[in-house]
C-alpha positions as CSV (number, residue, x, y, z in Angstrom):
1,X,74.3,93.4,122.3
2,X,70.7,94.5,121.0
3,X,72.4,95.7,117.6
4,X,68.8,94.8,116.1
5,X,67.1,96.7,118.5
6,X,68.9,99.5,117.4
7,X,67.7,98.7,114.0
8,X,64.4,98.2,115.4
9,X,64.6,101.8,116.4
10,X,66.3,103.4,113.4
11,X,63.5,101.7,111.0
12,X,60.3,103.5,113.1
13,X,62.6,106.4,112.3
14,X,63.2,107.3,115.8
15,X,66.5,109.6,116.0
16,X,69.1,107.4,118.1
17,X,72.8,108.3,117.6
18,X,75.8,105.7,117.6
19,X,76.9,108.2,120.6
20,X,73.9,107.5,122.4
21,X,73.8,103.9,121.5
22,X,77.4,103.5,122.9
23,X,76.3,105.4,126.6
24,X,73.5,102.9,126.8
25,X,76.2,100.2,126.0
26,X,78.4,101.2,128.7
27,X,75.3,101.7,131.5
28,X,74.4,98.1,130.6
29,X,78.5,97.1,131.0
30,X,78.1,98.9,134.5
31,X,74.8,96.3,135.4
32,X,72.8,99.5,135.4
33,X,69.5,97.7,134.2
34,X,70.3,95.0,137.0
35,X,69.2,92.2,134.1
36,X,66.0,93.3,134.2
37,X,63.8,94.0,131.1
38,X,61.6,96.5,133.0
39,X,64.9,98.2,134.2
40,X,66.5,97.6,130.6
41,X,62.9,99.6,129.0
42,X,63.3,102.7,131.3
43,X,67.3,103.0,131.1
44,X,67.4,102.8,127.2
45,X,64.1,105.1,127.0
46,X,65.7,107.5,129.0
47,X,69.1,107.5,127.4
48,X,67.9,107.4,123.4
49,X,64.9,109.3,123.5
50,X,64.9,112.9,122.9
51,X,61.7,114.2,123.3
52,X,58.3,112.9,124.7
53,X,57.1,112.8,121.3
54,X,58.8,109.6,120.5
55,X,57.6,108.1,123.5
56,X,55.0,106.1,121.3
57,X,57.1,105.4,118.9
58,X,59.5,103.5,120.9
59,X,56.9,101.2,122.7
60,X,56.1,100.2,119.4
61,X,59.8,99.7,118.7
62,X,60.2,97.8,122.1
63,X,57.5,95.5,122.0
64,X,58.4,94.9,118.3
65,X,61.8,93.5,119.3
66,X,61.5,92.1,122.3
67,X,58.6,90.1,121.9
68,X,60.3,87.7,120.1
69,X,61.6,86.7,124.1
70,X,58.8,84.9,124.6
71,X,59.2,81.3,123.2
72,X,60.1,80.0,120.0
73,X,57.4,78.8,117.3
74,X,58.8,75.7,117.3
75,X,58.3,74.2,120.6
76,X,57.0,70.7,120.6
77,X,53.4,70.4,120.6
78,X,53.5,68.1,124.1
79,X,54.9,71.0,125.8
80,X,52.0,73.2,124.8
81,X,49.9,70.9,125.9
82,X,51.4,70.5,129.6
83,X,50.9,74.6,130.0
84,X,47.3,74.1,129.5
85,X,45.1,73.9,132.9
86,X,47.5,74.4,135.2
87,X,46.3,71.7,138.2
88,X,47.9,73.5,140.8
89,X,46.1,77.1,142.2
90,X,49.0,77.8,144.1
91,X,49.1,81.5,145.4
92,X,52.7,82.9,145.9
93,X,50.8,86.0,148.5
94,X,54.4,85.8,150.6
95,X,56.7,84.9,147.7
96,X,58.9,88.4,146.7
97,X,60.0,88.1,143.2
98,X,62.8,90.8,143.9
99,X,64.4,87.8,145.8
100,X,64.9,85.5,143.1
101,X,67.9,84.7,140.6
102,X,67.5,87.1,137.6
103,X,69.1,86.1,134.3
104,X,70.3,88.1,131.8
105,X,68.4,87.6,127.9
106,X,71.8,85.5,126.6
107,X,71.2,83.1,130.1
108,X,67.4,82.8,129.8
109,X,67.6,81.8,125.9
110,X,70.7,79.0,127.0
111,X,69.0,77.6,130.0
112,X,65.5,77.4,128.5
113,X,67.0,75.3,125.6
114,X,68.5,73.1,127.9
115,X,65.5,72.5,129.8
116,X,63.6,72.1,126.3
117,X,65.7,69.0,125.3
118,X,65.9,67.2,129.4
119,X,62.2,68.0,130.4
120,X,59.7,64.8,129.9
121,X,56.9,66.1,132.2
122,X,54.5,67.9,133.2
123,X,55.5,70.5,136.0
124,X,53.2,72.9,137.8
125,X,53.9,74.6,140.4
126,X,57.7,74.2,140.7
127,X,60.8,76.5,140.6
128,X,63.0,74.8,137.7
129,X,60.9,73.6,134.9
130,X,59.0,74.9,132.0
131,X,55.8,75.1,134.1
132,X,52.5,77.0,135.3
133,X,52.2,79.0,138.6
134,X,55.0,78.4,140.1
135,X,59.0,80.5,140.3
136,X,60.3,79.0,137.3
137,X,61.2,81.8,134.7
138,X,59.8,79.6,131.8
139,X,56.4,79.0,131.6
140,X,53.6,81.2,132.4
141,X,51.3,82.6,135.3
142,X,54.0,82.4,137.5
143,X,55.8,84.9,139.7
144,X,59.5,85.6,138.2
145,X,60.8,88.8,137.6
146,X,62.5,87.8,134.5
147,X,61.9,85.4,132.1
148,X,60.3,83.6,129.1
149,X,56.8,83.2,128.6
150,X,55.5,79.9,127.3
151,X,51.6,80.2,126.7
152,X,49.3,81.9,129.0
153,X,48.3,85.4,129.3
154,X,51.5,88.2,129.9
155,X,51.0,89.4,133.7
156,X,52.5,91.6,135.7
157,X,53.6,95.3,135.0
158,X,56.6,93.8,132.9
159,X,58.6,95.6,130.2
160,X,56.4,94.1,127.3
161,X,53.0,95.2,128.6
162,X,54.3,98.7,129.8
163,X,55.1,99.0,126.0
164,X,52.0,97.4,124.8
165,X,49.9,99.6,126.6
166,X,51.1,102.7,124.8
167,X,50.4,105.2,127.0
168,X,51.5,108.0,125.4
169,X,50.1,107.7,122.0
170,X,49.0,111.3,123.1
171,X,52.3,112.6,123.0
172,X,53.1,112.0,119.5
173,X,54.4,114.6,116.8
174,X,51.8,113.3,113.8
175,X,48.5,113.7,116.2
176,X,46.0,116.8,116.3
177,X,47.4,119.8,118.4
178,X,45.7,121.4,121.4
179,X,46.0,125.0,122.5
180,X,48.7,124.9,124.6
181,X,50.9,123.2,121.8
182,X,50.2,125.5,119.1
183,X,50.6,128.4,121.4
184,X,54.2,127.2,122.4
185,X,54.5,126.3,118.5
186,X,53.8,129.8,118.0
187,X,56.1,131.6,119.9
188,X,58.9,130.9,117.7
189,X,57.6,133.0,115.2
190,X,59.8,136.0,116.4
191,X,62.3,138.2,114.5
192,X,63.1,140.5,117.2
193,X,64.1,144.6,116.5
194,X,64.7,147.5,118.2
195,X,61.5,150.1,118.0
196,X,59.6,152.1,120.1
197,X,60.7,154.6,122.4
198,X,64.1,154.4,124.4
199,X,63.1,152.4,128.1
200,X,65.8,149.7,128.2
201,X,69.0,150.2,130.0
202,X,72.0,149.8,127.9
203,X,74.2,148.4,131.1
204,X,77.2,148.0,128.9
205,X,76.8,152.0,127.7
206,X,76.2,153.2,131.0
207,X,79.6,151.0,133.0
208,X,81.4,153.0,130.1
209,X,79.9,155.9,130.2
210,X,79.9,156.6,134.2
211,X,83.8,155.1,133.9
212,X,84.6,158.1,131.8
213,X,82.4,160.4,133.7
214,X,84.5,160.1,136.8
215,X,82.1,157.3,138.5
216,X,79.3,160.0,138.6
217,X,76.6,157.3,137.5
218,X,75.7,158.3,133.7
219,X,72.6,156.5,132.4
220,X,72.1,155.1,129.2
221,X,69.0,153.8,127.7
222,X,67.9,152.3,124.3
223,X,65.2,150.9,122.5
224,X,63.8,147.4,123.7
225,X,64.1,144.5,121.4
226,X,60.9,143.5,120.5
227,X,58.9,141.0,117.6
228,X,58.7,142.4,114.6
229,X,56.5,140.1,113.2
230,X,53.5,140.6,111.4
231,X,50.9,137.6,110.9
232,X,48.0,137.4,108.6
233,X,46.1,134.0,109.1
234,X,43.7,132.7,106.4
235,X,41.1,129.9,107.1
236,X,39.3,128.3,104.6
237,X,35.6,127.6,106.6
238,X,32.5,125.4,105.9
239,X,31.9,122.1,103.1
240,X,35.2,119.7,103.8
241,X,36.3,122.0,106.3
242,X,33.5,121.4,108.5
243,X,35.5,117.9,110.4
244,X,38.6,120.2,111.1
245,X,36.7,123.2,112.4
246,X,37.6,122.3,116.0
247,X,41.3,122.3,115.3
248,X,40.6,125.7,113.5
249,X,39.5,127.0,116.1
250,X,42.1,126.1,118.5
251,X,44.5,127.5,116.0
252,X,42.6,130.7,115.8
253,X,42.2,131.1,119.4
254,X,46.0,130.3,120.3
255,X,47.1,133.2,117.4
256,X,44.3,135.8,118.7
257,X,45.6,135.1,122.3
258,X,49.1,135.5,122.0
259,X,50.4,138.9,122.7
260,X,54.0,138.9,121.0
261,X,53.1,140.0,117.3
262,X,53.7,143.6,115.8
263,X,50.6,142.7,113.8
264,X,47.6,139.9,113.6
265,X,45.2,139.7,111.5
266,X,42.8,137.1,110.4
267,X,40.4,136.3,107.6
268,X,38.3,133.5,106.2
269,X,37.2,131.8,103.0
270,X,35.5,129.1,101.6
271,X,37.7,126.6,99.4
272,X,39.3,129.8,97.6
273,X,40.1,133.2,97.8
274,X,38.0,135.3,95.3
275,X,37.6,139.3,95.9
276,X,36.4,138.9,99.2
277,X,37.7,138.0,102.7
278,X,35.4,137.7,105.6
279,X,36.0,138.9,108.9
280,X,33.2,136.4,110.7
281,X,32.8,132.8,109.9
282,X,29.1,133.1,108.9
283,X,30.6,135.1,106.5
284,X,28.5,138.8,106.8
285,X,31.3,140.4,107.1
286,X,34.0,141.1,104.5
287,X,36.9,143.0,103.1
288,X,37.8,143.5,99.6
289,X,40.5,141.5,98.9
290,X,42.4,143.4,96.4
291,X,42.6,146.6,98.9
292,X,43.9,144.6,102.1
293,X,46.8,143.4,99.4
294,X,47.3,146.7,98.4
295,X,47.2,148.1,102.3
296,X,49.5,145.2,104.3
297,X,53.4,145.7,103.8
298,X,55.4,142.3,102.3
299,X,57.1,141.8,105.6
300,X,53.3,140.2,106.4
301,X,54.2,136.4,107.5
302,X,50.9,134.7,105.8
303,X,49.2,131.1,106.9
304,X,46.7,130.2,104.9
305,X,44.8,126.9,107.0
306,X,43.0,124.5,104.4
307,X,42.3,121.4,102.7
308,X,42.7,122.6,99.1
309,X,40.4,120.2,97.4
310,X,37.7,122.2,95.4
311,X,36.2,121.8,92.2
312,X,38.8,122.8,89.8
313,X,36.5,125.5,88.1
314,X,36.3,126.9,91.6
315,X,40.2,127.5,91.0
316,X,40.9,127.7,87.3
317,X,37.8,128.9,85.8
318,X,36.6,133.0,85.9
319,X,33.5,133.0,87.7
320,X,34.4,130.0,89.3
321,X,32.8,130.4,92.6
322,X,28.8,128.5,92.7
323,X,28.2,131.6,95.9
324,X,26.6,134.6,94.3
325,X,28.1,136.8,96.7
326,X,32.0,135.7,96.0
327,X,30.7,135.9,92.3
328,X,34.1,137.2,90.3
329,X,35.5,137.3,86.8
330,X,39.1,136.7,88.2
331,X,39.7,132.6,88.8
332,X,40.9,131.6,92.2
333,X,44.5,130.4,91.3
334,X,44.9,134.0,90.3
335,X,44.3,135.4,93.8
336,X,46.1,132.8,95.2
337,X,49.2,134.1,93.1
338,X,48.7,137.6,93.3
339,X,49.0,136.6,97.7
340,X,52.3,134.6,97.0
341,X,54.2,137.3,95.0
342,X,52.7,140.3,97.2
343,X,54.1,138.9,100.7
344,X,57.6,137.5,101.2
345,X,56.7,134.2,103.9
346,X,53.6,132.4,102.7
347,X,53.1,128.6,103.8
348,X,50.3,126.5,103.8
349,X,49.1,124.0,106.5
350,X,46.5,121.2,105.7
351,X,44.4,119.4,108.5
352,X,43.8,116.4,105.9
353,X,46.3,113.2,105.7
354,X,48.6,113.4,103.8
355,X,46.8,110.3,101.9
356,X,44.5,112.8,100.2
357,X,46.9,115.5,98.8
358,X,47.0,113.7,95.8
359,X,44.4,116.7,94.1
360,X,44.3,118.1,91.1
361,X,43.7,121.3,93.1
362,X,46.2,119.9,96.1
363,X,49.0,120.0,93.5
364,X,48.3,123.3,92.2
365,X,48.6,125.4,95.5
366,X,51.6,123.5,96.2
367,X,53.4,125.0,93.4
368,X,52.6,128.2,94.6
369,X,52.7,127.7,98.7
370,X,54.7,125.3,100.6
371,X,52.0,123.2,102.1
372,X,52.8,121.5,105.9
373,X,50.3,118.7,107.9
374,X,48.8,120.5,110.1
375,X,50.1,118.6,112.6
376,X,52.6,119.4,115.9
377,X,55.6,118.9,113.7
378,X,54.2,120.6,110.3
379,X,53.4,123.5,112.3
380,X,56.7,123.6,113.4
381,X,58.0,122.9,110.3
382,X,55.9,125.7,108.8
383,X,56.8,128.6,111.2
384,X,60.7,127.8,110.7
385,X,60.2,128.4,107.3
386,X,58.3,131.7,107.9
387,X,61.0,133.2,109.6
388,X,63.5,132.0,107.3
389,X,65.6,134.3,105.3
């Protein structure tokens, strides 16, 4: 039952499992959506979706698939024509839909070509044919809980609209992070070690070591496990960069407020990296480049933030750069490499669509930095392969 919704799902490349497929199988088997496609929306949301994320996704799946419940293309024109200006204004204020007969899909599709082929008339109002306004479940601006639209506008909270309505576009993967996203994002950037002085209990040490000292309690203590990572973040500032500064900025402040690196430090850049990092994004500020290479340790995870489209003399060419002050024999694609063989974890994560990578200069980075959309699942993507070994 459904195989093509499963399909449906499969194709909008939402992750559903035969296992999970078969459990929703079984809850139907057991009448657990109570043939009801509002009921049949939640129960198969709840039991194939992983995460929020997909959420969208699968309203766009649903309303795909099941749209095709309303009725077919092909019914006769005379029918159509009966659903138009309902005559009757008939208001069902003390009518509970919960009391009718609910049919399941299979019995709605039979019965509704049955009535197709014996109906001759017009019918508003009523309870059994394909009508207006009334607690038949074919026809439209009536009040059954199931059914098959014919015509009309959809209403009611139904299945379909729920779906349509796509409430939770803003729990997709592919949509620009907030703070509190990237911070959580970021916290899996740990490689945790033993270091500082020795103010953890060993509990294990000590039940051994007081069992052998006659139950006279015999303290042990060790070294607290704590992240050894080290982060320097890059962001490339001002001309293309200018749309995406706001999601720079929420990337910068969710790295400068969390608390669990070893090390952080940040720099910025405009389109390339010459001799000179800045410290402030008006750029007064710098470091040379060449000595902070030459002063951070390999073990330095790097994220360099940027759209990597330039001109390509800015990259290829010495004195590439057209800003006096970033003016340099050395080409860009030169400090670029001399940052991807001095530091072990390098990626790169681009605010632009993936649509506009297709760069002379786009392609060139990414043969030197593994580039990620700079999106909730790139930057996931990205910090797994930071702390990869």
């Amino acid at each position: 039952m459904f195989i093509q919704f499963f399909y449906t799902l499969r194709h909008r490349k939402i992750p559903v499992s035969i296992t999970e497929w078969i459990v929703l199988m079984e809850a139907l088997s057991k009448g657990c959506a109570l043939n009801s496609l509002n009921n049949f929306y939640y129960l198969a949301r709840s039991i194939l979706i992983k995460s929020e994320s997909w959420y969208d996704e699968y309203d766009i799946a649903f309303q795909e698939y099941f749209k095709g419940i309303e009725a077919p293309s092909e019914i006769r024109d005379e029918v159509m024509r009966w659903l138009q200006d309902p005559s009757i204004q008939k208001v069902f204020s003390n009518m509970d839909p919960e009391t009718l007969d609910k049919l399941s899909i299979e019995e709605l599709m039979k019965e509704f070509e049955k009535r197709l082929k014996e109906q001759n008339e017009k019918h508003d109002g009523g309870s059994h044919w394909i009508g207006t306004r009334g607690t038949s479940p074919f026809g439209h601006s009536g009040v059954h809980p199931t059914g098959i639209r014919v015509g009309g506008k959809p209403g009611g909270s139904r299945a379909i609209k729920i779906a349509g309505e796509r409430r939770f576009k803003n729990l997709r993967s592919d949509i620009t992070l907030d703070i509190r996203q990237i911070e959580l994002a970021l916290k899996s950037l740990r490689v945790l070690g033993r270091i500082g002085p020795e103010d953890e209990l060993d509990l294990d040490r000590t039940i051994d070591a007081t069992a052998k000292n006659a139950g006279d309690i015999d303290l042990i203590w060790k070294k607290s496990r704590k992240n050894m990572v080290k982060l320097l973040l890059l962001i490339d500032i001002g001309g293309s960069m200018d749309e995406y500064a706001s999601l720079c900025s929420r990337i910068f402040s969710a790295a400068h407020s969390a608390t669990h690196f070893k090390d952080f430090q940040y720099y910025y850049f405009h389109n390339c990296v010459y001799n000179r990092l800045y410290t402030d994004v008006e750029r007064n500020n710098w470091v040379n480049t060449d000595n902070l290479l030459k002063n951070l340790d390999s073990e330095y995870r790097v994220v360099i933030i940027g759209d990597a489209r330039m001109a390509n003399s800015e990259l290829m060419s010495p004195y590439g750069s057209i800003y006096y002050d970033d003016y340099n024999e050395t080409p860009g694609i030169v400090w670029f490499e001399r940052i991807a063989n001095r530091f072990n974890h390098c990626v790169w994560l681009n605010p632009a669509d993936p649509y506009y990578w297709d760069h002379p200069t786009v392609n060139m980075v990414s043969r030197l930095f593994p580039i990620y959309e700079l999106t909730l699942e790139g930057l996931t993507e990205g910090l797994k392969k930071l702390i990869a070994k």
